[in-house]
Structure formats: structure tokens, C-alpha cells
C-alpha positions as CSV (number, residue, x, y, z in Angstrom):
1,X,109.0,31.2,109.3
2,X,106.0,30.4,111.3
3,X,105.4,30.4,115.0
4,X,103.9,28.2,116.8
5,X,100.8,30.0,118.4
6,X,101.6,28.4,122.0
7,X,104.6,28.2,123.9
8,X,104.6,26.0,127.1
9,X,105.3,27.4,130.6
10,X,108.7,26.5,131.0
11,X,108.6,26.0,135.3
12,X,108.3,22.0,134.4
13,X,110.4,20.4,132.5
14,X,108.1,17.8,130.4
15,X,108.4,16.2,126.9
16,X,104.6,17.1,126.3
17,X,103.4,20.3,127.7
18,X,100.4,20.6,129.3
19,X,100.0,24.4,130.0
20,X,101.0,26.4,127.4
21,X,100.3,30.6,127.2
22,X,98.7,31.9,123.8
23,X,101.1,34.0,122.0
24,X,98.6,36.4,120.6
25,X,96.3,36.6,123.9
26,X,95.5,40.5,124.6
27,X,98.2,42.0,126.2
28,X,95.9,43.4,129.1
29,X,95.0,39.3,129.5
30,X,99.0,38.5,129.7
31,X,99.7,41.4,132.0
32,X,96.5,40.0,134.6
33,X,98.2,36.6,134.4
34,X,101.5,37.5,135.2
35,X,100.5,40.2,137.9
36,X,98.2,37.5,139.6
37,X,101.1,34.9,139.7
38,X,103.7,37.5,141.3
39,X,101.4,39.0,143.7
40,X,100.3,35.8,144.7
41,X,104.1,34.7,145.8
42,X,104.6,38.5,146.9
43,X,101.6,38.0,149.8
44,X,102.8,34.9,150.3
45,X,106.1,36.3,150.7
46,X,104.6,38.9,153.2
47,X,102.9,36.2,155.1
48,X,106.3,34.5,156.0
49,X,108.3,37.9,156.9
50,X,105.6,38.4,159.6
51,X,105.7,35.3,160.9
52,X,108.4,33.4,163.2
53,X,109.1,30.1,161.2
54,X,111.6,29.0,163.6
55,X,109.1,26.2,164.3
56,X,108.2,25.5,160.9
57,X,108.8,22.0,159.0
58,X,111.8,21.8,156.7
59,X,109.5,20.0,154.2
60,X,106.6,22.5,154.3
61,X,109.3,25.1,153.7
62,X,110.5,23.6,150.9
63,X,107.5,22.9,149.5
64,X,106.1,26.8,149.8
65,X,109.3,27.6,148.1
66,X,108.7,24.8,145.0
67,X,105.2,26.7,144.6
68,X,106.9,30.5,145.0
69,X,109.1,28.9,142.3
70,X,106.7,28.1,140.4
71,X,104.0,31.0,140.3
72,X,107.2,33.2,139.3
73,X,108.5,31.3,136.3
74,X,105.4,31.3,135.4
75,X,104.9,34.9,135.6
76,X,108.3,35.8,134.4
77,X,107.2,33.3,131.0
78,X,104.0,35.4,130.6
79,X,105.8,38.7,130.8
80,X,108.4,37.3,128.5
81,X,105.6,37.1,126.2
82,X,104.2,40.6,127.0
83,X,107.8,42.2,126.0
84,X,107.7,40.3,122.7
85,X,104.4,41.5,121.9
86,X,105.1,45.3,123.0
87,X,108.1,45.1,120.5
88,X,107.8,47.3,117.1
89,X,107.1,45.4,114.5
């Protein structure tokens, strides 16, 4: 049986992906993508505990959370990958 060399990221749902993560990319390389997408939701994350959002706009919240959402699936599909490829063969 042969795999497919990309798998799409799975945080959008679309009949044709458009981003897809390279199966046999360097683990280092899948490790930096994953770490950037987490950390980058983990400052973000940091921002908002320091902050007082009892002003803030129900929209923009929701809209910080769609893209927390996103960076995480994201990272969770590239470290998905990562454990597949640190499995004995």
C-alpha cells in the first residue's frame, strides 16, 4: 500500500486541500512548524490573561479564538506527523 506523500491540514474542512504537510519533511522541519504554531497561540494566550477584556468585542473574541483554533490543529496535525515518523519501523 502506498501513501500519499501529503496529507492536508485538517483545521478546514474542504473537498480540495490547499495546505497540505509533507509526510517525509525532516523531523527537525516538522518539530519548528508545530512549535511556531503553539507558541504563537501560547503568547497570544498570554497577551489575553494580562489584559482586562471586559471591554472587548464579542466578535473580535471570537474571531481570536477561530485563529487560536486554528494555529493548534494545525500544530497538533504536524506533531501527528512527527509521532508517525519517530515510530520504529
Amino acid at each position: 500500500m502506498t501513501q500519499n506523500s501529503y496529507i492536508p491540514l485538517t483545521a478546514i474542512d474542504c473537498t480540495i486541500p490547499a495546505l497540505l504537510i509533507d509526510r517525509n519533511a525532516p523531523v527537525d522541519v516538522l518539530h519548528a512548524n508545530a512549535v511556531a504554531r503553539v507558541l504563537a497561540v501560547t503568547q497570544m494566550m498570554e497577551t489575553f490573561s494580562s489584559r482586562d477584556l471586559l471591554q472587548a468585542d464579542s466578535v473580535d473574541i471570537k474571531h481570536l479564538a477561530i485563529t487560536a483554533a486554528l494555529l493548534l490543529r494545525d500544530g497538533c496535525d504536524l506533531l501527528n506527523v512527527l509521532g508517525w515518523r519517530l515510530q520504529p519501523k
